[in-house]
ROLUMKE-5391 format. One record per residue (C-alpha): residue in three letters; x, y, z. Coordinates in steps of 0.2 Angstrom, whole numbers, padded with zeros to 4 digits, always signed. Example, Ala and Ser with C-alpha at 12.3 -4.5 7.8 and 13.67 -1.06 7.14 Angstrom:
! residues 2
ALA+0062-0022+0039 SER+0068-0005+0036 
***
This chain:
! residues 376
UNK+0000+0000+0000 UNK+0014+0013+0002 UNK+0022+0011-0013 UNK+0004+0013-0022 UNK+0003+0029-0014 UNK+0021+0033-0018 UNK+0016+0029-0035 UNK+0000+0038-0036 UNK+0008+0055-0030 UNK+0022+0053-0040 UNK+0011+0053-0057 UNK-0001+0069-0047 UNK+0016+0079-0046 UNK+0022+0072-0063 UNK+0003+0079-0070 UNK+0005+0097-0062 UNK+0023+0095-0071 UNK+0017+0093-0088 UNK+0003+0105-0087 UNK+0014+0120-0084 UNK+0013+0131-0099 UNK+0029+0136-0111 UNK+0034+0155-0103 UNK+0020+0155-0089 UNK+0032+0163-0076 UNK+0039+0178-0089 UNK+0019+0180-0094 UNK+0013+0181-0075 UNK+0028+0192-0069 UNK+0026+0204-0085 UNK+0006+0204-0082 UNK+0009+0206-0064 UNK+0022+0221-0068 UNK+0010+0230-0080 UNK-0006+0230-0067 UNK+0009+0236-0055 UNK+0016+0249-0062 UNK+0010+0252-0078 UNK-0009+0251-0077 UNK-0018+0266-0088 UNK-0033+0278-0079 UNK-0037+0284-0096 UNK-0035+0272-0106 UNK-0019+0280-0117 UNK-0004+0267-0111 UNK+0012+0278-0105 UNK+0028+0271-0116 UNK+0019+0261-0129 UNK+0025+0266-0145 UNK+0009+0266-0150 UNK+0004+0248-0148 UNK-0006+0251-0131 UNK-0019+0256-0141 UNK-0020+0239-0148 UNK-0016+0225-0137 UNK-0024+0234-0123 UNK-0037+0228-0132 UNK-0033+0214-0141 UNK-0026+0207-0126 UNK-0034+0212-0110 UNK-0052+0211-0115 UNK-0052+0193-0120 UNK-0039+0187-0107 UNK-0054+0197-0095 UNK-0066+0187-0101 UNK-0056+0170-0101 UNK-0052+0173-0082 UNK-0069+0182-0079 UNK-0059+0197-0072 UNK-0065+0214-0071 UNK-0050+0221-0071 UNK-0044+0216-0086 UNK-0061+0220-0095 UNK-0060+0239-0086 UNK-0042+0243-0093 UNK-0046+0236-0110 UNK-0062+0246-0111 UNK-0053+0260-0106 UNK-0043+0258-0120 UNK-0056+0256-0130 UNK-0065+0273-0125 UNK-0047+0283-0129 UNK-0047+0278-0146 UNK-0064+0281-0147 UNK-0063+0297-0143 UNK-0048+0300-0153 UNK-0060+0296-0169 UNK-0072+0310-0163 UNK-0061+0322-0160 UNK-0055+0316-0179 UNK-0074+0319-0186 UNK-0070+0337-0182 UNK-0053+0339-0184 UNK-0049+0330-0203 UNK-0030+0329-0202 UNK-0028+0324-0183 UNK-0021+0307-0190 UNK-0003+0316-0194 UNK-0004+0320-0174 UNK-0010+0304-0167 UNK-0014+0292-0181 UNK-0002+0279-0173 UNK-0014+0278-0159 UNK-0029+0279-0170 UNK-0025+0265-0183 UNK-0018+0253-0172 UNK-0035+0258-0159 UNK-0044+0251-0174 UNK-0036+0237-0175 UNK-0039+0234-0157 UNK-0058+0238-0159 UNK-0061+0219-0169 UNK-0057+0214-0151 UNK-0069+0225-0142 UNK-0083+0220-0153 UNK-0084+0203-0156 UNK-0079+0200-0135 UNK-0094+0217-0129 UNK-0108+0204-0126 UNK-0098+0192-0113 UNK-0086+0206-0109 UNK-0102+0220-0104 UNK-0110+0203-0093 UNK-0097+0200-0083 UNK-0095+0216-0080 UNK-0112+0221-0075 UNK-0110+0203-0062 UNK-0097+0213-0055 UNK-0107+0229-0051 UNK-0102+0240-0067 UNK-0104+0238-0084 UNK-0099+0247-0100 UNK-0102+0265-0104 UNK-0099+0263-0122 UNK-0111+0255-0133 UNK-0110+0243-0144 UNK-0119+0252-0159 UNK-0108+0265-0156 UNK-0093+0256-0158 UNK-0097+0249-0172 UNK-0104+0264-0179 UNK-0084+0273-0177 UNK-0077+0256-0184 UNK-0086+0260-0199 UNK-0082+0279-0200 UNK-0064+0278-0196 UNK-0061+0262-0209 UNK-0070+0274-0224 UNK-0059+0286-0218 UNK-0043+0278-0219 UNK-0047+0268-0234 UNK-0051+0287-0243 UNK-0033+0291-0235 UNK-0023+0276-0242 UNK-0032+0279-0260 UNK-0028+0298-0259 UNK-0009+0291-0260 UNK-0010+0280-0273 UNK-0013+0263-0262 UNK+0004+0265-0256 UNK+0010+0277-0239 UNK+0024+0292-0247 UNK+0035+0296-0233 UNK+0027+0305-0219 UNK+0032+0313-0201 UNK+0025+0301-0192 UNK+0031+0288-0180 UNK+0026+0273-0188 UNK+0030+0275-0206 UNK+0049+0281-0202 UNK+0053+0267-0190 UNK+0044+0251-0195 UNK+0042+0257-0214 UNK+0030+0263-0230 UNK+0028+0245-0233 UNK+0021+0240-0215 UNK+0012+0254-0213 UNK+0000+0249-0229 UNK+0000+0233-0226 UNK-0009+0239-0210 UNK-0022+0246-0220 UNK-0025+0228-0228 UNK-0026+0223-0211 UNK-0038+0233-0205 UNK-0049+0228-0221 UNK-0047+0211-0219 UNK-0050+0210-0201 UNK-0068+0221-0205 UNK-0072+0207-0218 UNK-0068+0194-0207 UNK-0077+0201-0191 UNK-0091+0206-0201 UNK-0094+0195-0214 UNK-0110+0197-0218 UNK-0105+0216-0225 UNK-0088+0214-0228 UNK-0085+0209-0246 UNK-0081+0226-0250 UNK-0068+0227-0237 UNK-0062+0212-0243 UNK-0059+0216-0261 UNK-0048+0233-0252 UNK-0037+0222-0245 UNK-0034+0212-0257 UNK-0031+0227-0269 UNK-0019+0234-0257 UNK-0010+0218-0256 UNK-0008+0218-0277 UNK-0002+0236-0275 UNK+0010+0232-0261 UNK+0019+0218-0275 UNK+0017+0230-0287 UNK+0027+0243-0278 UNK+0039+0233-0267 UNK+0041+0217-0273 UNK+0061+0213-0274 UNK+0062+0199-0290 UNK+0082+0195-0283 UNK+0078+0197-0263 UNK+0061+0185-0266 UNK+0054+0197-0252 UNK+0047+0215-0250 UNK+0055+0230-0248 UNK+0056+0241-0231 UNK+0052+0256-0244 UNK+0054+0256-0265 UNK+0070+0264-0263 UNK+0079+0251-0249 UNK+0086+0235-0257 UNK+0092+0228-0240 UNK+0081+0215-0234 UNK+0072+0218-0222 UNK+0061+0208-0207 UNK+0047+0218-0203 UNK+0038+0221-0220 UNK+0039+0203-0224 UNK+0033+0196-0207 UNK+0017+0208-0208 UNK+0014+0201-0225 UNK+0017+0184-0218 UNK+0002+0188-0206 UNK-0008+0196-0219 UNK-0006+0183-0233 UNK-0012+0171-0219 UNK-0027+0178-0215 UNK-0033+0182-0233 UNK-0029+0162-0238 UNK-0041+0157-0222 UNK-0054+0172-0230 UNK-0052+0166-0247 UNK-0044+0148-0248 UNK-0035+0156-0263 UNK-0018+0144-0264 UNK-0007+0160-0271 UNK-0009+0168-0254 UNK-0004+0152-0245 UNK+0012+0150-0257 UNK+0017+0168-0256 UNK+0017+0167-0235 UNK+0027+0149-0235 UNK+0039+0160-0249 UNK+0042+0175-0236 UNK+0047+0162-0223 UNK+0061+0156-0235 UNK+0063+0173-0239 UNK+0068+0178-0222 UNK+0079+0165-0216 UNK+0096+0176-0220 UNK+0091+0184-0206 UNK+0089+0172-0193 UNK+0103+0169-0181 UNK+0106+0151-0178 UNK+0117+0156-0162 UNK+0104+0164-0152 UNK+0087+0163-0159 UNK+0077+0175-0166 UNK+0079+0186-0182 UNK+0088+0200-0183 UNK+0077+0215-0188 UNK+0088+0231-0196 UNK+0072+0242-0197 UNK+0080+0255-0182 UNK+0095+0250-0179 UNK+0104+0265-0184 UNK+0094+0277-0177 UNK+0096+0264-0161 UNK+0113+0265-0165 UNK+0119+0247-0166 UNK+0137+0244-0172 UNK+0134+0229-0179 UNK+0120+0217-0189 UNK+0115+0210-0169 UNK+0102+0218-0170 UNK+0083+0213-0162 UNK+0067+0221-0156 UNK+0053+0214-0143 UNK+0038+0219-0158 UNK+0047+0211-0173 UNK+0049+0195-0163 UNK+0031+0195-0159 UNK+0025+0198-0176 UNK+0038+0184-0182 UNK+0031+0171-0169 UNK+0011+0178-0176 UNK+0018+0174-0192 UNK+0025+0157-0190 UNK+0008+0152-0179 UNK-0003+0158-0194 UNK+0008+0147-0206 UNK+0005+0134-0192 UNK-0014+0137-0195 UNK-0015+0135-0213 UNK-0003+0120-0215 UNK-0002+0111-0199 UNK+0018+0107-0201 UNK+0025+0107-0186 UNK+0039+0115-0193 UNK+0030+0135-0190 UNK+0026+0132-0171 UNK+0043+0125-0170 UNK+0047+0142-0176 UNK+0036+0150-0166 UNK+0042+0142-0150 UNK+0061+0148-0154 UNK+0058+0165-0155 UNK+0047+0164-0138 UNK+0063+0156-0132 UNK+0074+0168-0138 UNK+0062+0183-0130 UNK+0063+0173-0114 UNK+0081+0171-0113 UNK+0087+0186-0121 UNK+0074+0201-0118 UNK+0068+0199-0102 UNK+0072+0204-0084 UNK+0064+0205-0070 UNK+0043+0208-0075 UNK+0051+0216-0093 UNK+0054+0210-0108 UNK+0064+0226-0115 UNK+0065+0234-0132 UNK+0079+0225-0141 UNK+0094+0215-0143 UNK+0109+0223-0149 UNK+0128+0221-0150 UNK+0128+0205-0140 UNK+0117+0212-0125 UNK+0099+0217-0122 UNK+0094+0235-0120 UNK+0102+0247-0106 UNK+0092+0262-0098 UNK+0102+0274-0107 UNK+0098+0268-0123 UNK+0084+0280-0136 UNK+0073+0265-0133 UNK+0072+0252-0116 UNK+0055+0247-0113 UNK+0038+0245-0122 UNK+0023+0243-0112 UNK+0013+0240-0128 UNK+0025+0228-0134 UNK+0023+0219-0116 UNK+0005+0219-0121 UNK+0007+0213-0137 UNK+0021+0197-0130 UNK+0006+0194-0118 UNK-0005+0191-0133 UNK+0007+0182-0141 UNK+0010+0171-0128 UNK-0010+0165-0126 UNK-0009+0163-0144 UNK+0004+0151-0144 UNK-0003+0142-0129 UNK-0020+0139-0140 UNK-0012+0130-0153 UNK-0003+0118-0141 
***
């Protein structure tokens, strides 16, 4: 009899063991750190980059409903309720976007989130003695408004963004940048499906424009801008992600072959040493001596890549993929509750750095995270 109970706690222990998630202790302290010391009262993220205004959403309104956590759904709906009134304040003022279009594009994004979660999100919440001040019908009316909006924008510039002042385009790229507009529209389709074929056909004329425009014949890969021959991550890591998506919209093969292309396209840039793939897009502005270069967002919108190849394909290979960046984040960017801006020159980021820490891109390795767990 005591070696059956021996037995019988062994194989308990050896359970609790192997249900222990891949990363659970970096995404509990960096969680744990965010409600600490970074948590929002208006909803605008301090030191997000621009980001906050997405995964705030994208991330703390369904992890709120997962856990059935008011907390979680309060910070995301006050994210929610920023951007929202970002968009009003753009009804009345039409070129607010060159001030605070970071926030407003990647709000939008976050709003797919905000919608398809409000009925669950707005119960638990009323069980908890509040509920939401914002209203669905409203949301969605400003989801339609400020999509029209930026789809007149992107076509006012030929389908393609010039170079602009603004944050986004002159760090992550022209390319990126359009791409997200293809995003957003693809994201609308899919939401919304019932009135999203014309969003859909957007997006998929903003993706022929992007190869158009950028597509390197020598490279096999897309261009940072038309005039930048280097390759380069980020553009072809959000078209990964993109070409995904509109394959699982359409089930048109050529998208499917163009994503598992790009994969192949990028892997001069992966380092074998240390994991991860080195992303050039700031590194001189950074100012990085050598190609060691790496930042938190590309490696999430990398490991997002390789799940959606995951998704479409089901070879192991992508979540393979997926799991080494996580491990290269892990072991490589993160400290103490943080996982910190970049990598570079053979150490991660220091205080005095231009850039150290991203609370969005905390955010958005939190939703990255779940994500991966779900395909496990």
């Amino acid at each position: 009899m005591k070696y059956k109970c021996i037995f019988i706690v062994v194989l308990v222990f050896a359970g609790c063991a192997e249900d222990k998630k891949p990363h659970q202790d970096m995404f509990a302290a960096i969680l744990s750190h965010l409600m600490a010391e970074y948590k929002t009262t208006d909803g605008n993220w301090a030191e997000d980059f621009g980001d906050g205004s997405f995964y705030g959403q994208t991330f703390m309104i369904p992890w709120g409903v997962e856990k059935r956590r008011a907390e979680y759904l309060e910070l995301g709906f006050l994210t929610t309720g920023f951007v929202n009134d970002l968009i009003n304040q753009w009804k009345d003022e039409p070129l607010l976007y060159l001030d605070v279009g970071d926030d407003i594009l990647m709000g939008n994004l976050g709003f797919y989130s905000a919608y398809e979660e409000y009925d669950a999100a707005c119960d638990l919440l009323v069980e908890h003695g509040s509920g939401c001040t914002l209203r669905k019908d409203r949301l969605k009316e400003n989801i339609d408004w400020s999509v029209a909006r930026w789809n007149e924008t992107i076509a006012s510039f030929g389908n393609y963004i010039p170079d602009m002042d603004i944050y986004a385009i002159y760090t992550y790229g022209n390319t990126v940048v359009t791409a997200l507009f293809a995003v957003l529209n693809e994201e609308y389709a899919r939401v919304f499906p019932g009135g999203g074929a014309a969003h859909l056909d957007t997006a998929e004329l903003l993706v022929e424009d992007i190869h158009q425009k950028v597509w390197d014949q020598d490279l096999q890969a897309y261009r940072y801008k038309p005039e930048v021959t280097k390759l380069h991550l980020y553009p072809n890591i959000i078209m990964m992600v993109l070409y995904g998506r509109l394959y699982q919209l359409t089930g048109e093969q050529e998208y499917l072959g163009r994503s598992q292309l790009l994969f192949d396209s990028i892997q001069p840039l992966k380092d074998h040493q240390r994991g991860g793939y080195h992303s050039p897009y700031s590194m001189e502005v950074m100012g990085a001596q050598t190609d060691d270069y790496k930042t938190l967002s590309s490696s999430c919108y990398t490991t997002l890549a390789m799940m959606t190849l995951y998704e479409n394909t089901g070879d192991q290979k992508y979540l393979d993929e997926a799991g080494e960046v996580l491990d290269f984040i892990e072991n490589h960017l993160y400290t103490d509750g943080k996982a910190l801006h970049h990598w570079m020159d053979g150490e991660m980021a220091k205080p005095e750095h231009l850039e150290y820490y991203c609370t969005g891109c905390n955010l958005q390795l939190l939703f990255t995270i779940h994500y991966f767990w779900n395909l496990l």
